[in-house]
N, C-alpha and C positions, 0 to 999 in steps of 0.2 A: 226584351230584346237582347239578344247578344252585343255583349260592347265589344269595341275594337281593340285589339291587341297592340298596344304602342312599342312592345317591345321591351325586354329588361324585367327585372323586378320591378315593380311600382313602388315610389319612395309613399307615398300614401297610396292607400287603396278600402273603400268601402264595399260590403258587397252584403247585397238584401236588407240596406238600410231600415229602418220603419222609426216614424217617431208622430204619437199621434196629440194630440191638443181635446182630451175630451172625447167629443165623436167626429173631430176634423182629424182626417188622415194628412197631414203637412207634408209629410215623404215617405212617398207607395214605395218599398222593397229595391233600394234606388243599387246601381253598381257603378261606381264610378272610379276610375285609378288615373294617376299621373307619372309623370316616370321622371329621372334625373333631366333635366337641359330641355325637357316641354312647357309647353305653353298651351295650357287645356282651355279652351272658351265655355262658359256657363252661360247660356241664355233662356230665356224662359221670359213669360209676360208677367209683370205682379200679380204674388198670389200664385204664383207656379212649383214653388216650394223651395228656390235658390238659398231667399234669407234663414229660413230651416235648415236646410243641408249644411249651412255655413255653420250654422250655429252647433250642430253637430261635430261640423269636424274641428273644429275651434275648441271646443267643450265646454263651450256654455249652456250646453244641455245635455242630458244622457241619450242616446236612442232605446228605445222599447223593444229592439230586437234588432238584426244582421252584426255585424264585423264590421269593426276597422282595423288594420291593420298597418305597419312604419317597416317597409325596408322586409315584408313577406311577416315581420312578429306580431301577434296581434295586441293590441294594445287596448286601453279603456281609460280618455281620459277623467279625470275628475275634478277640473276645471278650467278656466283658460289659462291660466299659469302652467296648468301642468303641461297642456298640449304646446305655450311657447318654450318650455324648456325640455322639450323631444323634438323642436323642430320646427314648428308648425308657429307662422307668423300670419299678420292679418290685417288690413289696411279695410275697416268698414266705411263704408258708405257715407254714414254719419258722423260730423266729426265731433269728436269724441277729447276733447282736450279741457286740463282745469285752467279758465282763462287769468287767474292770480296768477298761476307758477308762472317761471319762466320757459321759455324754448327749450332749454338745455335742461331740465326741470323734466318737461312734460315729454321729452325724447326718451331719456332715462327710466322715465317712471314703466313699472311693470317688467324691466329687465334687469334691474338690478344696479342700485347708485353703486361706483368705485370708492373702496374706502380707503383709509390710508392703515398702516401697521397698528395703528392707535382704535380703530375703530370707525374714527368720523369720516364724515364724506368728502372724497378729495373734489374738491372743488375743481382745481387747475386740471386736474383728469378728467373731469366729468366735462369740463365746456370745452377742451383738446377736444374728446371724441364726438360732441356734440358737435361741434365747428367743422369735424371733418364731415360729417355726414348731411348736413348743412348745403355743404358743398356739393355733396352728390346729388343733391337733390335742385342745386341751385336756389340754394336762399341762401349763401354765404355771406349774403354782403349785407346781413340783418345781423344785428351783435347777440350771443346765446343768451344773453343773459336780458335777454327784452323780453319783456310780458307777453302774453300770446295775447290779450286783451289788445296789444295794439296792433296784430297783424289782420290781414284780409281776409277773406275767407278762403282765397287762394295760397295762400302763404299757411294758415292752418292747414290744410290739405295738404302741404308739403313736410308739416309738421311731423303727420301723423306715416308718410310714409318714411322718413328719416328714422321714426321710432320701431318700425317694423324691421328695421333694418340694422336694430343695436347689436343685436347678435344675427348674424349671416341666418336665416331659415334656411330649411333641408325644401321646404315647401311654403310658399306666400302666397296669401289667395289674396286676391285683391278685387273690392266690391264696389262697383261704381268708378274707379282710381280719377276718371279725367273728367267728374261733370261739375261743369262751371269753370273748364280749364280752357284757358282760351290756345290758339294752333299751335303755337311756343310752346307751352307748358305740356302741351300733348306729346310731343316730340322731343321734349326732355324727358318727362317721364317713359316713354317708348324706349327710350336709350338705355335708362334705369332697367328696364324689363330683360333689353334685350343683356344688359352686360352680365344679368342675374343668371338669364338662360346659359350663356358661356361660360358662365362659372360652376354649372351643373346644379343651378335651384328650379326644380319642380313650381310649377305659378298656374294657378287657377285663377282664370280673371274671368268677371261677371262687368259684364256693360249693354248697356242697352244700346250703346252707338257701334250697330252693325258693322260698318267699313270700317273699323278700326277691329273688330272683332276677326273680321277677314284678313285685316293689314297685317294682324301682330300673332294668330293665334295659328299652332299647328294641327287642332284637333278641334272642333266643337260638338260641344254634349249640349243636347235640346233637353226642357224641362217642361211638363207641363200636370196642372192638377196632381202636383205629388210625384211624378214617376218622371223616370228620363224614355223620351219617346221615339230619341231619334241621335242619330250622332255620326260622326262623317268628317273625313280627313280636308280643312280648309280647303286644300287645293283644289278639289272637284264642287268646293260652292262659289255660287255669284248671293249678290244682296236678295236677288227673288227671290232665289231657292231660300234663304234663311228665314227669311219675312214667311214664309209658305210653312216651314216646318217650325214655326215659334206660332201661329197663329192657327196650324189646324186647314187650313186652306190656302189658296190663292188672294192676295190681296190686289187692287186691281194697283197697276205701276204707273196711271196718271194721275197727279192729283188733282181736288177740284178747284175748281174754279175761285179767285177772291170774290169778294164782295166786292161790291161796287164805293168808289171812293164817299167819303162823307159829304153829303152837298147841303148839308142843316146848319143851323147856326153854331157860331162857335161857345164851346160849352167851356172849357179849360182853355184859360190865356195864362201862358206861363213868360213874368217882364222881368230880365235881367236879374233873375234869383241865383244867389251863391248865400255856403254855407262853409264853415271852418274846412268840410270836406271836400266839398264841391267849390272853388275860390275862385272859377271863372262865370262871367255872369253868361246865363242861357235864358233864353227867349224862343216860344212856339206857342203854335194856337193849335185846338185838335177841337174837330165839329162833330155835329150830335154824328152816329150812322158811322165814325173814323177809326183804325185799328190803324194806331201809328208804330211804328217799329224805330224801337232806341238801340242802333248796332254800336258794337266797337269791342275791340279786346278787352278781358279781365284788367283792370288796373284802368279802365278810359274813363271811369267816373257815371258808370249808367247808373248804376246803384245807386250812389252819394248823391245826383242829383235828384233820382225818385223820393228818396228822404228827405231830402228838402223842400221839393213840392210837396209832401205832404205833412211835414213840420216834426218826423221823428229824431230831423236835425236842425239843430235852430238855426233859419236864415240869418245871414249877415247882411244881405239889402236884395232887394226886389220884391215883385207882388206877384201873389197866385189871384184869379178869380175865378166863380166858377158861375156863368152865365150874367157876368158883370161886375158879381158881389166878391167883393178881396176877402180872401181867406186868410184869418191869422195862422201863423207858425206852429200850431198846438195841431195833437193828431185829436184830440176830443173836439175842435172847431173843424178838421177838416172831416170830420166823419158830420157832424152838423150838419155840413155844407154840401154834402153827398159825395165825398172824398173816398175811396178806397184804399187800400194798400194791400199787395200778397205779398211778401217777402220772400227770397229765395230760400234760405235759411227756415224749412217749412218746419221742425222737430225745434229747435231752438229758440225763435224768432216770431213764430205760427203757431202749433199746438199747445194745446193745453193738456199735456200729458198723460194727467191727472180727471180729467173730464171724459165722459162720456160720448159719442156722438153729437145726440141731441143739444146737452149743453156746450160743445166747441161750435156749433152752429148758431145758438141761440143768445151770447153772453157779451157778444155787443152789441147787441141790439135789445138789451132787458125792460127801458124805456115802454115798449111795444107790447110787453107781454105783461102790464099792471092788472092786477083784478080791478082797477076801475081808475079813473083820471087822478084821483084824488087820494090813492093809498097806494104808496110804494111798495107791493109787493106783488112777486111775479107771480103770474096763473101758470103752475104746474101744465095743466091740459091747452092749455094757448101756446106752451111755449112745444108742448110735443107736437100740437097739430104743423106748427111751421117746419118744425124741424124735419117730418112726416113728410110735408110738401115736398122740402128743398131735397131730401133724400128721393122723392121721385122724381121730381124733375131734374136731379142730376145724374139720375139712374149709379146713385153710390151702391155696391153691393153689399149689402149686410142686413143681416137677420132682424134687427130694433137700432133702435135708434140710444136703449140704453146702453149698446154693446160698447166696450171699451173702444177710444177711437186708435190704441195704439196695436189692438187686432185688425185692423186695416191693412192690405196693399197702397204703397206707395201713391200710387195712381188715383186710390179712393180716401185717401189723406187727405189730399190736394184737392179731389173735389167737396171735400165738407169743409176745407180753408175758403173755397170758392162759390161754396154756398152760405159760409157765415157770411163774406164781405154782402153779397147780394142780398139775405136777410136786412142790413139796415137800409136797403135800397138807394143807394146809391146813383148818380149822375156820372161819376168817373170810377173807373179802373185801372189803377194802378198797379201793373202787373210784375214781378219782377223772375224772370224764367219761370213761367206759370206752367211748363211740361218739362222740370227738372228730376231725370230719376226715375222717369216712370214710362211705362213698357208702349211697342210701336199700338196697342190697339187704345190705351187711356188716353194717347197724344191725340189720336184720330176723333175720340170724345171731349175731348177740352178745344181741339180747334172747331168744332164744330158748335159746340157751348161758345164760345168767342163769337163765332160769325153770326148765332142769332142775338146773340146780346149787341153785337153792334146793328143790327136789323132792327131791334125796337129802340132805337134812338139813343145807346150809351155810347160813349165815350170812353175810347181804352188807349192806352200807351203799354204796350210791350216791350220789356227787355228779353233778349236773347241770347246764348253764345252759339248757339245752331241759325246760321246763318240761313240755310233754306226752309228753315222754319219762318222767317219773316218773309222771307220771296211768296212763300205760300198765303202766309198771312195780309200783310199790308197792302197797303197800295201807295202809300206816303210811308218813309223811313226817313230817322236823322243818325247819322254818323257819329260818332265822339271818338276824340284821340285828347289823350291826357288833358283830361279834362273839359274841353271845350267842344263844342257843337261843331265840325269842320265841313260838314255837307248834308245836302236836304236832296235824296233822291224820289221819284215820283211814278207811278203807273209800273210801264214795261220796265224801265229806269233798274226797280227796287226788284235785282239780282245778289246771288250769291257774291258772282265776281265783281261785281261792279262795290258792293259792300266793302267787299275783299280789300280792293285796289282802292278807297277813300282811307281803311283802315289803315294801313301800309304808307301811303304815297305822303309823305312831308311837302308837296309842293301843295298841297291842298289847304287852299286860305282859311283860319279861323274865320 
């Protein structure tokens, strides 16, 4: 396809990309340019070739043939150093941080620490410009020189775009920038984006949150199976039209129907449980057939209380039980007890990086896969047949089940995190942004994996920061603002706005 002319030179410009993996074509002959003070959108479904593309203009990898070219010179990098010291910054998806250093530490790193005349590193220079950038990003009031180990996972995210920002890029692509950001943070960094445009930085943002991609972007480039398919100046799209040309079709614009509330017995009783994290005590019951929904902004504790009910934080008082029986604080009792846990943090926290498909599905639950009751070791062929299953019935796409799971899409990540916790068969589900990062047609496969799982009698608790994701989902939702449970919406009740206005509103009773 012909791309659209933005006008000017292009501060970057790629043209007849290819970079292939084997006999996977990752990016078909791609052309894509940005120009000074735009904001180009990259969308595509996982698996569409963006993180390839990325990785290219980045130079974390070569392409196998077209151009790139800085300001009309063509250029070739030969690593990601070299492409941040031409210009080219990068805010991934993943965060990517050493959690020992400091703030000021992990801002610095890969741009280069300030030294003094002597040689050593100026310290007092280094947390000066860390602390200003800090500020741009709105974590100033965290001291530089604090461990990233003790920040959120929100506040790393902020980290990491402070660090993109050590030396001004000509060009900042920014991958994923807001997910897990709650509406504040979204609109701080939007501000971030927009002050960058007006200072004449080129920004290639990849998000899967559409209305923001329409909110913030002047151009979107569609991506799919490798190639760019499609691409069109924001102002002439609405969300259909996007959803239509990221999917290949028409996707229908009602969605379906919830399930019907849990009317089974209560399976998870959760009594006045707090942990060093979590310091307010919470209390709920969730029945067999229930998909409860845990809203609240980043920083309201939805996280820190899920760890708690599942003991990857040691409670300070209360009980979990799960169909009467109290569950100790340990995650190897609550997986006994049919406990699950996803954690959002699915690269970090979730995979086994290092492991195979089959084995990131199969290895907590090893127990199940003995050659016989009485000899600890696992049957090779028992543990591929499950893994075999759970790869069917979660419709993951991929060739074997030996394939590396870090050749996956986002989307089919999440579902072999989602088919290990169900491997050990579990009674609850403990979800934590179980459709983080991953593209409009994998969210449509995982809420629909959700609604039959709650069909045959489990029990799930959802956290979200896409608030009409739970509208969709639940039909019981609990509220939390700093920390504490502040409201319990029900049925028609469990809306966006209504979420919204519990989250916000201070006159609402713990």
């Amino acid at each position: 396809m012909t791309p659209i002319s933005p006008g000017g030179v292009p501060v970057l410009e790629c043209r007849g990309v290819v970079k292939r993996y084997g006999p996977l074509l990752a990016v078909d002959t791609v052309d894509l340019s940005v120009t000074a003070g735009e904001v180009v959108g990259l969308v595509g479904k996982n698996g569409a070739g963006k993180s390839s593309l990325i990785k290219v203009l980045t130079g974390a990898v070569q392409p196998d043939s077209g151009q790139l070219l800085m300001s009309g010179e063509e250029v070739s990098f030969r690593g990601p150093g070299d492409s941040r010291s031409r210009g080219v910054g990068c805010v991934h998806q993943e965060l990517n941080l050493i959690e020992q250093a400091t703030i000021a530490e992990n801002i610095a790193l890969g741009g280069g620490y300030p030294h003094s005349p002597v040689g050593l590193v100026n310290w007092r220079g280094l947390h000066a410009r860390a602390q200003e950038l800090m500020d741009a990003v709105d974590i100033g009031h965290v001291h530089p020189r604090t461990p990233v180990s003790a920040l959120t996972a929100v506040q790393r995210r902020q980290v990491m775009i402070a660090s993109a920002l050590w030396h001004i890029p000509k060009v900042l692509i920014l991958d994923e920038p807001t997910a897990s950001l709650s509406e504040h943070e979204v609109v701080i960094l939007h501000g971030i984006v927009k002050r960058l445009q007006e200072r004449g930085t080129a920004i290639i943002y990849v998000s899967h949150r559409l209305d923001e991609v329409i909110g913030i972007t002047d151009r979107v480039v569609v991506m799919r199976d490798g190639a760019v398919v499609e691409e069109e100046r924001t102002e002439a799209l609405d969300k259909p039209r996007l959803v239509e040309m990221i999917t290949g079709g028409a996707v229908p614009t009602e969605p379906p129907l919830r399930g019907d509330a849990g009317s089974g017995e209560v399976v998870l009783r959760v009594d006045g449980v707090t942990s060093d994290k979590s310091p307010h005590p919470a209390s709920f019951e969730v029945r067999a057939g229930e998909i409860l929904g845990l809203a609240g902004l980043v920083g309201s504790g939805r996280s820190e209380l899920l760890r708690a009910i599942y003991g990857a934080d040691d409670r300070r008082s209360g009980e979990v039980t799960v169909f009467g029986e109290a569950v100790p604080d340990r995650p190897a009792a609550s997986l006994r007890a049919g406990l699950a846990f996803l954690s959002e943090d699915r690269l970090h926290a979730g995979l086994v990086t290092g492991f195979s498909i089959g084995r990131n599905i199969t290895f907590a639950s090893m127990d199940r896969f003995r050659v016989s009751s009485w000899l600890p070791v696992p049957s090779r062929r028992r543990e591929r047949d499950e893994a075999r299953s759970k790869v069917a019935e979660l419709s993951v796409k991929a060739s074997s089940v030996d394939q590396p799971v870090l050749s996956l899409s986002g989307g089919n990540q999440q579902k072999v995190l989602m088919a290990r916790w169900l491997a050990t068969e579990p009674r609850v589900l403990l979800l934590d942004e179980p459709t983080l990062g991953i593209d409009v047609e994998a969210k449509a496969e995982i809420y629909d994996l959700l609604r039959k799982l709650a069909a045959r009698g489990f029990a799930l608790v959802v956290v979200s920061s896409e608030f009409p994701e739970l509208e969709l989902l639940c039909t019981r939702a609990l509220v939390m603002r700093e920390g504490r449970i502040v409201a319990e919406l029900e049925g028609r009740s469990v809306t966006e706005a209504n979420l919204l206005h519990h989250c916000f509103d201070a006159r609402v009773e713990a």
